[in-house]
C-alpha positions in Angstrom: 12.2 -12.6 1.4 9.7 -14.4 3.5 6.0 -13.9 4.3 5.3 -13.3 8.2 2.3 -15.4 9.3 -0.1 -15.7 6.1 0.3 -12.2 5.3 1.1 -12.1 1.3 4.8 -11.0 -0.1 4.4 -11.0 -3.8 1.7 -9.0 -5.8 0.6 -6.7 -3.2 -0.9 -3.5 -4.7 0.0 -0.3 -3.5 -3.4 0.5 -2.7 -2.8 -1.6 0.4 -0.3 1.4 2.0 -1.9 5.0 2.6 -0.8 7.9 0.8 1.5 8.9 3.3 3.5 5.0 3.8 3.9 5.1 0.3 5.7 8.4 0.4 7.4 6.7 3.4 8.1 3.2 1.3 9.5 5.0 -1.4 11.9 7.0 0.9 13.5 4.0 2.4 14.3 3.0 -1.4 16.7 5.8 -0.9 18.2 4.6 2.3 16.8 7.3 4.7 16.5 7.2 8.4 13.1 7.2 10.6 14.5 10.6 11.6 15.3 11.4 8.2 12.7 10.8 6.6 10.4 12.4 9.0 12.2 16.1 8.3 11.4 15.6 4.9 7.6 14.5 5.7 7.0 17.2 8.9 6.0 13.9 10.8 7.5 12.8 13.7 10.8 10.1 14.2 7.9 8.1 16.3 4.8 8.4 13.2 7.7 7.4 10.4 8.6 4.4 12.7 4.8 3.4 13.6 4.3 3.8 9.6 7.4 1.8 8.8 6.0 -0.8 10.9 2.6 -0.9 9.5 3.9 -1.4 6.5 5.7 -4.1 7.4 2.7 -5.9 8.8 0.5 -5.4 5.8 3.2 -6.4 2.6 4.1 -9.5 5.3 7.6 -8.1 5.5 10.5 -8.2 7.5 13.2 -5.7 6.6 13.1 -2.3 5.3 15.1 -3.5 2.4 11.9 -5.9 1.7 9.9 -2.3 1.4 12.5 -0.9 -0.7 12.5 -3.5 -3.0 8.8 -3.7 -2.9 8.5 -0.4 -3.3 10.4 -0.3 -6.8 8.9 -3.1 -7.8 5.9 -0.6 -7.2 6.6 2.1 -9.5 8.6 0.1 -12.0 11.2 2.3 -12.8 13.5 3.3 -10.2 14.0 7.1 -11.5 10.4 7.8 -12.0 8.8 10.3 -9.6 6.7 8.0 -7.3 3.4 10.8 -7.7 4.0 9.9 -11.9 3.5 6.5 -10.9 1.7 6.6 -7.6 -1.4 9.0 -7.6 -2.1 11.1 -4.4 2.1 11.4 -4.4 3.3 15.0 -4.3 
């Protein structure tokens, strides 16, 4: 994995992500579409997608198996519920 810019790759907190592209960074973990993910949320394809890209920008990513990976680095145990782990998740 490698930083975009001087955006930071390692150590960012989850505090940087809203409440809602944290529920979205934890459902790329399991490998959901934009469109998928968006049923499951009652957002649109296009919100997911602007969201996925925020979230990019702000952990200095690349792929959305960078956010997965970052995102269960997050929690810390990949079959934890992310709101145990993640308040303002449920």
């Amino acid at each position: 994995m490698k930083a975009m810019g001087n955006r930071p790759l390692h150590g960012v907190p989850a505090g940087a992500l809203t409440a809602v592209q944290r529920q979205i960074a934890i459902l790329v973990t399991e490998g959901l579409t934009n469109q998928a993910i968006a049923n499951r949320l009652g957002l649109t394809r296009s919100m997911v997608s602007q969201h996925v890209a925020m979230i990019l920008w702000r952990l200095g990513l690349t792929t959305r198996s960078e956010i997965a990976l970052w995102a269960l680095k997050q929690v810390g145990d990949s079959t934890a519920r992310p709101e145990q782990t993640w308040p303002g998740l449920s």
